[in-house]
Steps between C-alpha positions, in 0.01 A plus 500: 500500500226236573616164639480202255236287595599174664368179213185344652586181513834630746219646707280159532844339587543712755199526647503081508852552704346732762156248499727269592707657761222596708359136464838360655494804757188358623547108564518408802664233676355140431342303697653152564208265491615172483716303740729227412608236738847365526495249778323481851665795646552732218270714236473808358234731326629624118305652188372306216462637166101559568651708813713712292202532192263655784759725641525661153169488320373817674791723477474388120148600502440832672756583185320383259771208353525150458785258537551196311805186489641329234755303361769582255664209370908548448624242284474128550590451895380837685210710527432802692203695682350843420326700676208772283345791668247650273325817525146369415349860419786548226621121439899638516666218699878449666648211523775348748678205441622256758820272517529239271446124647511172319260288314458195664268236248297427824185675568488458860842689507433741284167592678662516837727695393290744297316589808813562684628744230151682514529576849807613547547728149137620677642581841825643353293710229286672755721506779321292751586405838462153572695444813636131548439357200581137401849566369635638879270193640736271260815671604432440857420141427790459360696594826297294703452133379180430688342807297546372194273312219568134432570591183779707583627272768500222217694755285769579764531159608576349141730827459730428830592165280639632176876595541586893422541508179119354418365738773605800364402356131128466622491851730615627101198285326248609812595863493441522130168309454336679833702871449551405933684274736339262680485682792331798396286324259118507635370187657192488257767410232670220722295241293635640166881534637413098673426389154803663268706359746417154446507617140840592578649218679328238240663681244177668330317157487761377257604156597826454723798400331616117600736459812705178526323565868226340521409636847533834365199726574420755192469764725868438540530648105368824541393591107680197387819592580792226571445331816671673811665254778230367727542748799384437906316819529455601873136533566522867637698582186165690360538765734899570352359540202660826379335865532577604140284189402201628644552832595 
């Protein structure tokens, strides 16, 4: 009895699969081109996006496919990344879809983080190597306070003066609009966590509510909640800061 013939278009799809395979087979290890410069006595060498595109475009190539980005809009506050590989001689495609993040409203924010979502869905996809990359660089920072950005200094300092209970709201609000804690979160997003935390502690940009204090600082009313007790905070209290905020 003859075997039933497979349907064509299972055959193009996979055919794609096995294009593909080999393509990931053959990337190597990127190369870390750039170098980013903490303070006098410490830098290190990581892999851009551009890094990552290079390392990939020839293993794509030799296989005859094409990869393309995009972004699928979820709703009204997230979005998410995917990922194409086409098979240019037979235009079947595969996509893979990347964790959702939010939308933002800013454009700066949303670009930064855009090219941080490319990179790693990218490195993840194909399987890459890259070594030390930002995100252990920003975990060691945040063990040693002379490693880190002044953003995230700023961050930690303004943290070490909110009692408990307002810490461990904002490590909630942080982990959910960055999907990371501030530790592991890459130091080429310290200017977007810098900026929703004064978001935060100003309450959104709403104005603060009165206080029959008039020496009251808002940042004293973290998102315009009831003034706390004014509080002598000791100025090592930053590094007491607790792990599960940040880590």
């Amino acid at each position: 009895m003859a075997e039933e013939a497979l349907d064509p278009a299972v055959v193009s799809y996979l055919a794609l699969n096995a294009k593909f395979a080999r393509a990931v087979h053959a990337v190597e290890k990127v190369t870390k081109s750039k170098t980013a410069k903490i303070n006098a006595t410490f830098s290190y060498t990581y892999a851009d996006l551009s890094d990552v595109l290079e390392a990939i475009k020839d293993a794509l190539n030799t296989e005859g496919l094409a990869m393309s980005q995009y972004v699928n809009v979820l709703g009204e506050t997230r979005q998410q990344l995917m990922t194409v590989i086409i098979d240019m001689e037979t235009g079947d495609q595969v996509e893979f879809g990347g964790p959702a993040f939010p939308i933002t409203g800013d454009a700066q924010a949303t670009g930064s983080a855009l090219t941080y979502h490319r990179r790693y869905s990218l490195t993840t996809l194909f399987s890459m190597q890259v070594g030390d990359d930002d995100g252990a660089q920003a975990t060691r920072a945040a063990r040693d306070p002379q490693n880190r950005t002044p953003a995230e200094s700023e961050i930690r300092k303004g943290l070490a003066g909110l009692d408990k209970g307002l810490q461990g709201e904002f490590a909630a609000d942080f982990k959910e609009q960055f999907g990371s804690t501030l530790t592991k979160l890459p130091e080429s997003r310290h200017g977007e966590a810098l900026k929703f935390w004064k978001q935060w502690v100003s309450g959104d940009s709403e104005e603060p509510e009165a206080s029959e204090d008039p020496s009251e600082s808002p940042t004293q009313r973290p998102k315009g909640k009831k003034a706390e007790e004014p509080q002598i905070v000791d100025t090592n209290a930053e590094e007491a800061v607790q792990e599960e905020l940040t880590g």
